[in-house]
N, CA, C and O atoms as CSV, one atom per row, in Angstrom:
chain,resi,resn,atom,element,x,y,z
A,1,UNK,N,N,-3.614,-19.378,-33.483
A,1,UNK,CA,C,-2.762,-20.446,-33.021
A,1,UNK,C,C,-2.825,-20.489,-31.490
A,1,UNK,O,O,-3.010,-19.444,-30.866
A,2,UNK,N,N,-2.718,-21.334,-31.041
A,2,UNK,CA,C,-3.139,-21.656,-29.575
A,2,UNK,C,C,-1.724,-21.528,-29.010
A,2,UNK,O,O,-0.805,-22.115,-29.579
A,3,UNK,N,N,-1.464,-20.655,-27.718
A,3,UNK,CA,C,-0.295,-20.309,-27.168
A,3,UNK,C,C,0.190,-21.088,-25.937
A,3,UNK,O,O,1.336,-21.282,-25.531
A,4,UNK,N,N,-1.132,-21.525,-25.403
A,4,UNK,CA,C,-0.925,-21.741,-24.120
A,4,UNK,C,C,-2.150,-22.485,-23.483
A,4,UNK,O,O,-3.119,-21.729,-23.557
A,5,UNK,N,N,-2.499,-23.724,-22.859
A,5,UNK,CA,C,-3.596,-24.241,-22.304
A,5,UNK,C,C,-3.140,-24.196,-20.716
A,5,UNK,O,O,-2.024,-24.482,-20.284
A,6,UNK,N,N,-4.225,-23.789,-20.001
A,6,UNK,CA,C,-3.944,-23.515,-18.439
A,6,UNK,C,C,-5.282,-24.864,-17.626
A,6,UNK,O,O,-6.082,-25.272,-18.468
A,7,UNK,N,N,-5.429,-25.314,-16.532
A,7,UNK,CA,C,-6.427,-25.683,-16.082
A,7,UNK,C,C,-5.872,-25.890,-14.890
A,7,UNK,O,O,-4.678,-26.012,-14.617
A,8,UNK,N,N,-7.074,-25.933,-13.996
A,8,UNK,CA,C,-6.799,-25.886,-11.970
A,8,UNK,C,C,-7.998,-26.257,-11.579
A,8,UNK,O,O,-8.999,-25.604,-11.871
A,9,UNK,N,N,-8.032,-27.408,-10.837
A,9,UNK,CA,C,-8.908,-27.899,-9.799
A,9,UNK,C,C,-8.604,-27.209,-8.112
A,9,UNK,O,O,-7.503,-26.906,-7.652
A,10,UNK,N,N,-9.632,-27.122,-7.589
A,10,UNK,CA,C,-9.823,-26.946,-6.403
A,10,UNK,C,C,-11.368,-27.141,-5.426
A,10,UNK,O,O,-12.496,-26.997,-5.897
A,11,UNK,N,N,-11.112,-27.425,-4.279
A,11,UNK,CA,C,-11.697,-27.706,-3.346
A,11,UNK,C,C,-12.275,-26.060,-2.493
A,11,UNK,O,O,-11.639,-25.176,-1.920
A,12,UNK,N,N,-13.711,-26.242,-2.770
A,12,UNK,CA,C,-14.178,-24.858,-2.282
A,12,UNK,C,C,-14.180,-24.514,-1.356
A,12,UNK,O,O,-14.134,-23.324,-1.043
A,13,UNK,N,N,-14.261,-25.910,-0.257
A,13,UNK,CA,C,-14.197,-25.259,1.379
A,13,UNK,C,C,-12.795,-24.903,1.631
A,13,UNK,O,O,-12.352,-24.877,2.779
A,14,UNK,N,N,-12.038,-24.611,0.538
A,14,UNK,CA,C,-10.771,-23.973,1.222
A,14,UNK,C,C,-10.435,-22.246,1.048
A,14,UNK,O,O,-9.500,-21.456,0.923
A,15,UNK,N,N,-12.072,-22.321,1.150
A,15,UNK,CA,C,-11.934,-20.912,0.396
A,15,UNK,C,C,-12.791,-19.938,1.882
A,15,UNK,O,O,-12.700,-18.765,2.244
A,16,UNK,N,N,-13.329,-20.743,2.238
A,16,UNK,CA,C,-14.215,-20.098,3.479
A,16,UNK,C,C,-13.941,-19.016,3.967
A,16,UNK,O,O,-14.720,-18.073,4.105
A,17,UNK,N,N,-12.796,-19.059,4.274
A,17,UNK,CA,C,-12.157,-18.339,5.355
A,17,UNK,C,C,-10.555,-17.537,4.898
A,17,UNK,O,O,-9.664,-17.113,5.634
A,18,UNK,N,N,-10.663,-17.558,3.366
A,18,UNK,CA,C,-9.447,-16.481,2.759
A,18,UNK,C,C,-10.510,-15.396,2.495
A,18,UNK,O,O,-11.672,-15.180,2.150
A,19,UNK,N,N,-9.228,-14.808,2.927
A,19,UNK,CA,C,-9.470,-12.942,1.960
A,19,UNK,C,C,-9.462,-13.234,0.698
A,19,UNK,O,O,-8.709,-13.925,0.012
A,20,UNK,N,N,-11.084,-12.171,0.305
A,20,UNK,CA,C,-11.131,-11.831,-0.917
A,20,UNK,C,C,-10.230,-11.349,-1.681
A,20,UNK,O,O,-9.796,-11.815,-2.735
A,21,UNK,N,N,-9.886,-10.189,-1.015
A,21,UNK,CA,C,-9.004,-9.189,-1.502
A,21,UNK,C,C,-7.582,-10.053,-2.345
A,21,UNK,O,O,-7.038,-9.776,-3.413
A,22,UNK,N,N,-7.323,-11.075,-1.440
A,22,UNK,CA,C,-6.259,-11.739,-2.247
A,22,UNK,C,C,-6.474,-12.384,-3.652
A,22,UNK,O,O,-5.688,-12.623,-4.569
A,23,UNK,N,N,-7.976,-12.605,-3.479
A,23,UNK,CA,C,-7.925,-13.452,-5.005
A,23,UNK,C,C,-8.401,-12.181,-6.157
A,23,UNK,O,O,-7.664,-11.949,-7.115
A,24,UNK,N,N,-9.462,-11.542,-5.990
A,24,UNK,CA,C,-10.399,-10.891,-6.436
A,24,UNK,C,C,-9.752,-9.302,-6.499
A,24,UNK,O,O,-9.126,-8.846,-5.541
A,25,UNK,N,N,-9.998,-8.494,-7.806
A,25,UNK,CA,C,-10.440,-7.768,-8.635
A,25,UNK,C,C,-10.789,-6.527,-7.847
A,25,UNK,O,O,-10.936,-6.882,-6.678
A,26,UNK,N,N,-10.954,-5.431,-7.955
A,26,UNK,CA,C,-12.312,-4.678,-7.370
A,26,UNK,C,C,-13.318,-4.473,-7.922
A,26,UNK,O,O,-14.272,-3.892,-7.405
A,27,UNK,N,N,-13.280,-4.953,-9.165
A,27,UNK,CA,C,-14.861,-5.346,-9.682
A,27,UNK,C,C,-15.152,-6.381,-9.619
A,27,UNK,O,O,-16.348,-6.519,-9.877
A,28,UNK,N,N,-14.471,-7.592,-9.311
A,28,UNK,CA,C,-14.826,-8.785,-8.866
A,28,UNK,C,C,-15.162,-8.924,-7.665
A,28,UNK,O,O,-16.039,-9.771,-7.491
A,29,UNK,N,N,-14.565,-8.094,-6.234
A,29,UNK,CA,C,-14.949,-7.740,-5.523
A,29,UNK,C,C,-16.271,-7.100,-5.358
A,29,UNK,O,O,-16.731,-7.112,-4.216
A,30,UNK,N,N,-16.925,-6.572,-6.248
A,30,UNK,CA,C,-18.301,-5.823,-6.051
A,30,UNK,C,C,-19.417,-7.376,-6.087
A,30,UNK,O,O,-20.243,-7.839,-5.301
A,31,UNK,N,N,-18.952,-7.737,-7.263
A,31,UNK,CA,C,-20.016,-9.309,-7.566
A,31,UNK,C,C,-20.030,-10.136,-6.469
A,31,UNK,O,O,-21.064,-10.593,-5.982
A,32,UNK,N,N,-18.367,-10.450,-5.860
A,32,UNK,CA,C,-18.490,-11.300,-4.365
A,32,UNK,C,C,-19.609,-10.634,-3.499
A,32,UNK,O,O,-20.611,-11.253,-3.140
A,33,UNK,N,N,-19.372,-9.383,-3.204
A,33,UNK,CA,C,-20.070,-8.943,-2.086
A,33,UNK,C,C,-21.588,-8.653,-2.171
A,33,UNK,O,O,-22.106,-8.044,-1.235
A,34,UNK,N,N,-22.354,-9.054,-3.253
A,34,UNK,CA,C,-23.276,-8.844,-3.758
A,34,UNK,C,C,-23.970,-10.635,-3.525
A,34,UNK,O,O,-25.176,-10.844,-3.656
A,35,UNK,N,N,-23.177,-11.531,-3.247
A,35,UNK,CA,C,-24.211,-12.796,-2.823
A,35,UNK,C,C,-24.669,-12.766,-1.592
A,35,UNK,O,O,-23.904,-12.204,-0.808
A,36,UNK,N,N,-25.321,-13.036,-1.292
A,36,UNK,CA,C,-25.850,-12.964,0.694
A,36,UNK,C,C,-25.719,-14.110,1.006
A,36,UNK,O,O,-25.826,-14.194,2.229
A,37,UNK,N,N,-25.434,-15.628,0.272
A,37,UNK,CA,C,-24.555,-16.777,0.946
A,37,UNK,C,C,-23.339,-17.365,0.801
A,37,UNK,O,O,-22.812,-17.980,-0.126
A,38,UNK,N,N,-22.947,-17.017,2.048
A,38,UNK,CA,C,-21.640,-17.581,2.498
A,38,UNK,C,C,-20.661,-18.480,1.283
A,38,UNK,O,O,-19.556,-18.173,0.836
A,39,UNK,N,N,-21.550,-19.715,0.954
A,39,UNK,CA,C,-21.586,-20.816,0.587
A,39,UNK,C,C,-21.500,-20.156,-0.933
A,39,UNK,O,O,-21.024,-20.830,-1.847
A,40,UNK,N,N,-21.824,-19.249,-1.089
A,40,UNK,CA,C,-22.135,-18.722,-2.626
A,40,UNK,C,C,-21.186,-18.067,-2.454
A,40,UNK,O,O,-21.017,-17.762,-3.635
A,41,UNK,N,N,-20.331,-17.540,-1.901
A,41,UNK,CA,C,-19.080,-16.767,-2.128
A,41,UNK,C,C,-17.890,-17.268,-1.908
A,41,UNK,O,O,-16.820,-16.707,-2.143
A,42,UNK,N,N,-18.081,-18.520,-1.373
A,42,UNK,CA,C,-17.093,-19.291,-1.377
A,42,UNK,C,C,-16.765,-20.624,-2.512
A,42,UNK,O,O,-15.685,-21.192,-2.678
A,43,UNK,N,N,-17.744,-20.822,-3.031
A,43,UNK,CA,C,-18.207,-20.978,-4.561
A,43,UNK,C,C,-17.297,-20.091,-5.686
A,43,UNK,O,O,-16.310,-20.451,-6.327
A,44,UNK,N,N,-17.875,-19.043,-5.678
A,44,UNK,CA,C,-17.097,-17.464,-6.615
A,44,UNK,C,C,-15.976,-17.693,-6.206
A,44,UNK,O,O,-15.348,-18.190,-7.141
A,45,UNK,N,N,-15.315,-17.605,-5.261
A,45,UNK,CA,C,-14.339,-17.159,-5.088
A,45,UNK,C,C,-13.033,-18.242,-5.383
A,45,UNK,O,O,-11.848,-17.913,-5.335
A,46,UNK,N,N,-13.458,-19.361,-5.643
A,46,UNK,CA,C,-12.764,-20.766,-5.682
A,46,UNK,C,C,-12.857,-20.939,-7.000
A,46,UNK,O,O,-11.865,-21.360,-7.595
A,47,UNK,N,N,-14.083,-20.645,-7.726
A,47,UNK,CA,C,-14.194,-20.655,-9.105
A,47,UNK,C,C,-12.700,-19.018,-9.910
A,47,UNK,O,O,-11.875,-18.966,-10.822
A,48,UNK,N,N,-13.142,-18.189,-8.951
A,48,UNK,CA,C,-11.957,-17.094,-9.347
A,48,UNK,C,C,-10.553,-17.807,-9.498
A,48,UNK,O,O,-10.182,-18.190,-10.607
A,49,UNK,N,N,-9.948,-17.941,-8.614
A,49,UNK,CA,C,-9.011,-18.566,-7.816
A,49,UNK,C,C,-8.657,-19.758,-8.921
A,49,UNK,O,O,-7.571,-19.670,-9.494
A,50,UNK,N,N,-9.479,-20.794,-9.215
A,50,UNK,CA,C,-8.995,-21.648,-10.610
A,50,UNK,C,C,-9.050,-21.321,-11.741
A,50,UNK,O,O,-8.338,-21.980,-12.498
A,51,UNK,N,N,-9.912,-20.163,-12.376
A,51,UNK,CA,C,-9.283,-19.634,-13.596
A,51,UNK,C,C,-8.281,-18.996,-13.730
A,51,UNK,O,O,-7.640,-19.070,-14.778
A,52,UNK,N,N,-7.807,-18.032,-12.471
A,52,UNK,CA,C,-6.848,-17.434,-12.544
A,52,UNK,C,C,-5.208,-17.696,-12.871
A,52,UNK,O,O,-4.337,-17.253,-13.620
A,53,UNK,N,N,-5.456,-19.260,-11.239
A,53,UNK,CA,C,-4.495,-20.673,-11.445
A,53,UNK,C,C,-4.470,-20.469,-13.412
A,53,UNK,O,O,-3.616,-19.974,-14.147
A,54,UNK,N,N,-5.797,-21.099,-13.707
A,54,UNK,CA,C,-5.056,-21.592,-15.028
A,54,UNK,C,C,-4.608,-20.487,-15.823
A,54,UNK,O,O,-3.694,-20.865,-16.555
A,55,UNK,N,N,-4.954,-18.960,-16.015
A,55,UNK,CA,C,-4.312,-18.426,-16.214
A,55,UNK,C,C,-2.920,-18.364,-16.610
A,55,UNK,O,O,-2.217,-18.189,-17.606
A,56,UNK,N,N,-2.883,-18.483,-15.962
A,56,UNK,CA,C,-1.224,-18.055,-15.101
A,56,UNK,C,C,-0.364,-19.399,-16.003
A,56,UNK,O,O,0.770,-19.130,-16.398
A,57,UNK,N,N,-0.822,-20.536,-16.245
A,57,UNK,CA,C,-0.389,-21.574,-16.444
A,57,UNK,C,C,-0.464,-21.920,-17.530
A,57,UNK,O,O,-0.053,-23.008,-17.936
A,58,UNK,N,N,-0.991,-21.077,-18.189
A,58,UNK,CA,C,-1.224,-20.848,-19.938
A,58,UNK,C,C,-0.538,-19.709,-20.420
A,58,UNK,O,O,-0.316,-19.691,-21.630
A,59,UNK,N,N,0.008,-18.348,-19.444
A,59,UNK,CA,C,0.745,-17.978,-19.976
A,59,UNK,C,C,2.364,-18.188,-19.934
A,59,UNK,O,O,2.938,-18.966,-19.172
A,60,UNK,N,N,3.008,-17.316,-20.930
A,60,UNK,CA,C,4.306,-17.436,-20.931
A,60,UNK,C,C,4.825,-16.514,-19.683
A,60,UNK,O,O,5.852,-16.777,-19.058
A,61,UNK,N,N,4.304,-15.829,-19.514
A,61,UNK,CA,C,4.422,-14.734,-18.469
A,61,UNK,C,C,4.712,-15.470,-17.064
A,61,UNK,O,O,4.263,-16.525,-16.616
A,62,UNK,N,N,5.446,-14.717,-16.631
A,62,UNK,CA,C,6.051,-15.072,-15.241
A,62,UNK,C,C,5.164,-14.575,-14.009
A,62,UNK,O,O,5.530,-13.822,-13.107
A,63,UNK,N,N,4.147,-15.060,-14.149
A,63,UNK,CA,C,2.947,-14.680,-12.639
A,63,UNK,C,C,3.050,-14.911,-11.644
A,63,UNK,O,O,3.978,-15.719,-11.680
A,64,UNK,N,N,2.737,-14.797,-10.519
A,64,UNK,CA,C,2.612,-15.316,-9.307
A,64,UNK,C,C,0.991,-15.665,-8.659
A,64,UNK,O,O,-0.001,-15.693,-9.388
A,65,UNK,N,N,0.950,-15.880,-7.384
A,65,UNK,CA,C,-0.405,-16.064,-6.853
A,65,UNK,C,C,-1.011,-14.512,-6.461
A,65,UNK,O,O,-2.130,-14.005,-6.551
A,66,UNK,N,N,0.317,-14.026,-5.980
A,66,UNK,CA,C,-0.112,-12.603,-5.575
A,66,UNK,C,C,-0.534,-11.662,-6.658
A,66,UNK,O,O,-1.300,-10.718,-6.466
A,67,UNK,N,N,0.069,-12.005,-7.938
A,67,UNK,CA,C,-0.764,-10.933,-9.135
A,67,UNK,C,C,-2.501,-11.380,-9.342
A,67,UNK,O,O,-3.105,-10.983,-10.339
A,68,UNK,N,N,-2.907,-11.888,-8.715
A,68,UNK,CA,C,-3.959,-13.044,-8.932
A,68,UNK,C,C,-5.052,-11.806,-8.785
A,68,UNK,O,O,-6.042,-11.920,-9.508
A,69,UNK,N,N,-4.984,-10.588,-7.897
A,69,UNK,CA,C,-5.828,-9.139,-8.022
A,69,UNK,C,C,-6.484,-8.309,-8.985
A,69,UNK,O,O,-7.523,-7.657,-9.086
A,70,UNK,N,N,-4.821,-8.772,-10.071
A,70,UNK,CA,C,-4.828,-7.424,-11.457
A,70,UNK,C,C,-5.115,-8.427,-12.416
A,70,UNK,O,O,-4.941,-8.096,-13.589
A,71,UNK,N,N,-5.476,-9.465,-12.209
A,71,UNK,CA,C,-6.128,-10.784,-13.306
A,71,UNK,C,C,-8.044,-10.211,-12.819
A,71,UNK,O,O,-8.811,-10.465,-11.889
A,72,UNK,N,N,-8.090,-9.477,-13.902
A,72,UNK,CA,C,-9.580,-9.274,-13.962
A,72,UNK,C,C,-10.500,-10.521,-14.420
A,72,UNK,O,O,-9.904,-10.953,-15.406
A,73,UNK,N,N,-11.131,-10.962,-14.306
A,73,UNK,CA,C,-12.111,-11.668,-14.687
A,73,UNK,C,C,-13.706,-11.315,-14.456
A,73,UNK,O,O,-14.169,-11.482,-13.328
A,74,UNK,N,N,-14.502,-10.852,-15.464
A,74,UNK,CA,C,-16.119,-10.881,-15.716
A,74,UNK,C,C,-16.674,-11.633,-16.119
A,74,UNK,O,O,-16.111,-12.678,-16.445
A,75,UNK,N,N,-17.786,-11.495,-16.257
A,75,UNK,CA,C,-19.182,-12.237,-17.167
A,75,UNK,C,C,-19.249,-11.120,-17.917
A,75,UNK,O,O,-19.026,-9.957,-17.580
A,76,UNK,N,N,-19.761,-11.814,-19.559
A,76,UNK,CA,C,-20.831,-11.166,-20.039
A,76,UNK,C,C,-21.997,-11.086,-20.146
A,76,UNK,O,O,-22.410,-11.941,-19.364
A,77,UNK,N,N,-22.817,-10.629,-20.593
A,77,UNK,CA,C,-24.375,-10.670,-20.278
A,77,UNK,C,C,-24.675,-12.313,-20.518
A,77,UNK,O,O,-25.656,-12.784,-19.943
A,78,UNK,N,N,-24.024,-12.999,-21.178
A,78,UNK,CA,C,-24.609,-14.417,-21.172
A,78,UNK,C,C,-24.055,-15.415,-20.170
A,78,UNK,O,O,-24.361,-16.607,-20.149
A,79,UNK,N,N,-23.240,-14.834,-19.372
A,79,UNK,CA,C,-22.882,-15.556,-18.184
A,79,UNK,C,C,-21.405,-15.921,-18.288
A,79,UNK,O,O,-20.760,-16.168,-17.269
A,80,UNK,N,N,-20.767,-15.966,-19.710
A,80,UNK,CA,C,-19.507,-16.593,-19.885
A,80,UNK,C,C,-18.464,-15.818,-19.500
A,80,UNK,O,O,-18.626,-14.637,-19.807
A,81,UNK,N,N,-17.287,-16.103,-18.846
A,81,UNK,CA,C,-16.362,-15.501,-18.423
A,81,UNK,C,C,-15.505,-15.063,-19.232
A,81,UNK,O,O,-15.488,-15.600,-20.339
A,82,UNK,N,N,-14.364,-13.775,-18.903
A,82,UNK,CA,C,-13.759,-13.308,-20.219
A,82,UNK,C,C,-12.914,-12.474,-19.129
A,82,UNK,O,O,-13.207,-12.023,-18.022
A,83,UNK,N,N,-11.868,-12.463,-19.824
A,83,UNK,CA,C,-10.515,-12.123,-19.283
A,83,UNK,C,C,-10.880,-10.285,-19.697
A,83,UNK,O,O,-11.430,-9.825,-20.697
A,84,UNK,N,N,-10.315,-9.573,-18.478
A,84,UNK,CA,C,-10.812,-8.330,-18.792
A,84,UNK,C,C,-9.352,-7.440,-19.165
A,84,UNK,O,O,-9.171,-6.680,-20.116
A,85,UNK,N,N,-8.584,-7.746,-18.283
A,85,UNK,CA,C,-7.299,-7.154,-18.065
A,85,UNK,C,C,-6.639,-6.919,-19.126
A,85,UNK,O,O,-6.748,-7.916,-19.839
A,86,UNK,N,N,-5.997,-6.124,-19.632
A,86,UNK,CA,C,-4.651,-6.180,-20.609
A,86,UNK,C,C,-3.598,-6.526,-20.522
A,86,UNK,O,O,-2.713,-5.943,-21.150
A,87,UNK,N,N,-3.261,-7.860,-19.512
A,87,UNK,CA,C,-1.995,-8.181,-19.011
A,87,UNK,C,C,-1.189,-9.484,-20.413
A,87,UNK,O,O,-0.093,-10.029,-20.541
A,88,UNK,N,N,-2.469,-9.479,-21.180
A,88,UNK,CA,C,-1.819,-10.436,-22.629
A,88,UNK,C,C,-1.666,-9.879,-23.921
A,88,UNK,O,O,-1.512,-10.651,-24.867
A,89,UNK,N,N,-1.683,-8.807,-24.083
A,89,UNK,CA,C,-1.461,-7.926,-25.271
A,89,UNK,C,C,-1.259,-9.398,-26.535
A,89,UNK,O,O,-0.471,-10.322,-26.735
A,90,UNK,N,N,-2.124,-9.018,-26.938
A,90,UNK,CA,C,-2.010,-10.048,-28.834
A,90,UNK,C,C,-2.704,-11.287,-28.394
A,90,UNK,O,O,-2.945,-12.146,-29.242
A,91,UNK,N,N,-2.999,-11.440,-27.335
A,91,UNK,CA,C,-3.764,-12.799,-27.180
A,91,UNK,C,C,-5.241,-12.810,-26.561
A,91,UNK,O,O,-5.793,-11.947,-25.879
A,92,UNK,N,N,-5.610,-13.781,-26.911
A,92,UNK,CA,C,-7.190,-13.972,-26.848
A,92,UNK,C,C,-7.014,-14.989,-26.309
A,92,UNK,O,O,-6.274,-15.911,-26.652
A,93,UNK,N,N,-8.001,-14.860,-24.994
A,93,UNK,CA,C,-8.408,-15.553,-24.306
A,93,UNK,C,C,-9.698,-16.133,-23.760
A,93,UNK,O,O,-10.709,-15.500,-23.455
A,94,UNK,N,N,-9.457,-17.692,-23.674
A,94,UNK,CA,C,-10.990,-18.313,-23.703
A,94,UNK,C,C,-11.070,-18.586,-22.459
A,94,UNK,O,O,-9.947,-18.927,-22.088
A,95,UNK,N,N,-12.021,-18.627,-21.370
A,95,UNK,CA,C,-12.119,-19.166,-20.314
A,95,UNK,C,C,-13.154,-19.951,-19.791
A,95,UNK,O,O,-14.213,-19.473,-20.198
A,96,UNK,N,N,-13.385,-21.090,-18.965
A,96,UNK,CA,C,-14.469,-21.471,-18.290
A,96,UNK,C,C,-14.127,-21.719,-16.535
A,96,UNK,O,O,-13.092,-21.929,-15.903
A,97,UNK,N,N,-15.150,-21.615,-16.274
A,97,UNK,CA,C,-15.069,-21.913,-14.684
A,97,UNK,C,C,-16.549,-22.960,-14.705
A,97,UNK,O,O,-17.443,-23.087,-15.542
A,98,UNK,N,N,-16.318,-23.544,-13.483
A,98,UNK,CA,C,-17.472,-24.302,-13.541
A,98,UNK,C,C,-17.417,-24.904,-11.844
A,98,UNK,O,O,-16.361,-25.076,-11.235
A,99,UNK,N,N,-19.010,-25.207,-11.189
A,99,UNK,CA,C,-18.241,-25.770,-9.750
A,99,UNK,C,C,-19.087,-26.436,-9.940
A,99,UNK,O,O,-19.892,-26.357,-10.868
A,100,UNK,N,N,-19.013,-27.824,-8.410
A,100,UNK,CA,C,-19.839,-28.684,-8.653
A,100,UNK,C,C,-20.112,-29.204,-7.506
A,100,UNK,O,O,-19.628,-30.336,-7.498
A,101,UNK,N,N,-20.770,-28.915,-6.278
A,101,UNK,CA,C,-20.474,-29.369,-4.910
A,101,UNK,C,C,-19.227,-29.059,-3.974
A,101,UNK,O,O,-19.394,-27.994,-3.379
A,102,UNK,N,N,-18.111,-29.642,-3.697
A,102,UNK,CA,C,-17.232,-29.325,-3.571
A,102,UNK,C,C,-16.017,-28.850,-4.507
A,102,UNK,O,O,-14.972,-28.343,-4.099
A,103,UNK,N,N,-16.255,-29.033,-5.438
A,103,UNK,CA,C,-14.938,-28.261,-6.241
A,103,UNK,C,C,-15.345,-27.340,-7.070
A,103,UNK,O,O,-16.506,-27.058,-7.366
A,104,UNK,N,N,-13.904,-26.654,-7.619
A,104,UNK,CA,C,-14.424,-25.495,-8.785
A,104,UNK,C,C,-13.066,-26.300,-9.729
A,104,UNK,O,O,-12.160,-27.113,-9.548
A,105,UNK,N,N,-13.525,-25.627,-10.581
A,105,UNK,CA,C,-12.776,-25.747,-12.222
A,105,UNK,C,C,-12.223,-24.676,-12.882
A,105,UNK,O,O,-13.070,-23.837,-13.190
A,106,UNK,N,N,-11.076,-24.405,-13.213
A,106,UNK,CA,C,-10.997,-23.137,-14.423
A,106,UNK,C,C,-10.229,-23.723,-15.483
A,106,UNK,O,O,-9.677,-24.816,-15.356
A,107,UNK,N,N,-10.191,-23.219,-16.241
A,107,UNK,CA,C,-9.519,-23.592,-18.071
A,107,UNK,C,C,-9.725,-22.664,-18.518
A,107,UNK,O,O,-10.751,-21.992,-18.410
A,108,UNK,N,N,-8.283,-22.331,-19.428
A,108,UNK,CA,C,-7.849,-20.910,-20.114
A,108,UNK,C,C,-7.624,-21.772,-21.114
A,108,UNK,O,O,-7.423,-22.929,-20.745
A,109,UNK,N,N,-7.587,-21.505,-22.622
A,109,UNK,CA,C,-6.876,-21.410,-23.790
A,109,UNK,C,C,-6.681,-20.091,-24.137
A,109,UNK,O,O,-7.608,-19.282,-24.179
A,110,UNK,N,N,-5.079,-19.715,-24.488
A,110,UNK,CA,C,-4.202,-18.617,-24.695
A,110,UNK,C,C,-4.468,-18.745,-25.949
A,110,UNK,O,O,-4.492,-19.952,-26.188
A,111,UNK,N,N,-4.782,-17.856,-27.320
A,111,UNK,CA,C,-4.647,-17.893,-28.733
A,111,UNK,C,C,-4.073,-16.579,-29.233
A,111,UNK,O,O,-4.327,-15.484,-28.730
A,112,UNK,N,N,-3.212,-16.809,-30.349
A,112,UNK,CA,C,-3.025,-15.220,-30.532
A,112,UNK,C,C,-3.270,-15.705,-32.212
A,112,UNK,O,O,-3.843,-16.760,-32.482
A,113,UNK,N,N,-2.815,-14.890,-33.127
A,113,UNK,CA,C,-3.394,-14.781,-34.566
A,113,UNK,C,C,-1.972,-15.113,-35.245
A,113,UNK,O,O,-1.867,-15.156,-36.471
């Protein structure tokens, strides 16, 4: 049963010039620091930043921007993103990110059984 639908647009050049650290993981942190363009990490990091948004906006849970750290987000080997964290106990979570020039995209669907 579907618990919760989240989604967040954003604009990547607003990402230039924030700290990682605020949006990102420390294993998400390893992947940022692993592009060698600028432009490519400000990409990631905007794409982070709107799944997380939707996150947050799909759950029932009372989040903030600042928990936005302990919101893990990976790839799996096929590229698709997947909520890593245990901060939803009983729920399954779907995610996409997607960018496109200037913007990024995220969308969560919350499901539990």
């Amino acid at each position: 049963m579907i618990r919760g639908v989240g989604c967040d647009v954003t604009r990547v050049a607003r990402f230039a010039n924030v700290d990682p650290a605020h949006v990102l993981s420390a294993a998400e942190l390893l992947l940022y620091d692993a592009f060698g363009i600028a432009a490519r990490k400000a990409e990631f990091l905007a794409g982070r930043f709107a799944v997380k948004e939707a996150i947050v906006k799909a759950s029932t849970l009372r989040l903030s921007v600042k928990s936005m750290p302990s919101i893990v987000v990976l790839n799996d080997v096929n590229g698709r993103p997947y909520l890593e964290s245990g901060q939803f106990p009983g729920f399954r979570a779907w995610l996409s990110i997607s960018h496109e020039a200037e913007y990024a995209i995220g969308l969560c669907i919350l499901e539990s059984d």
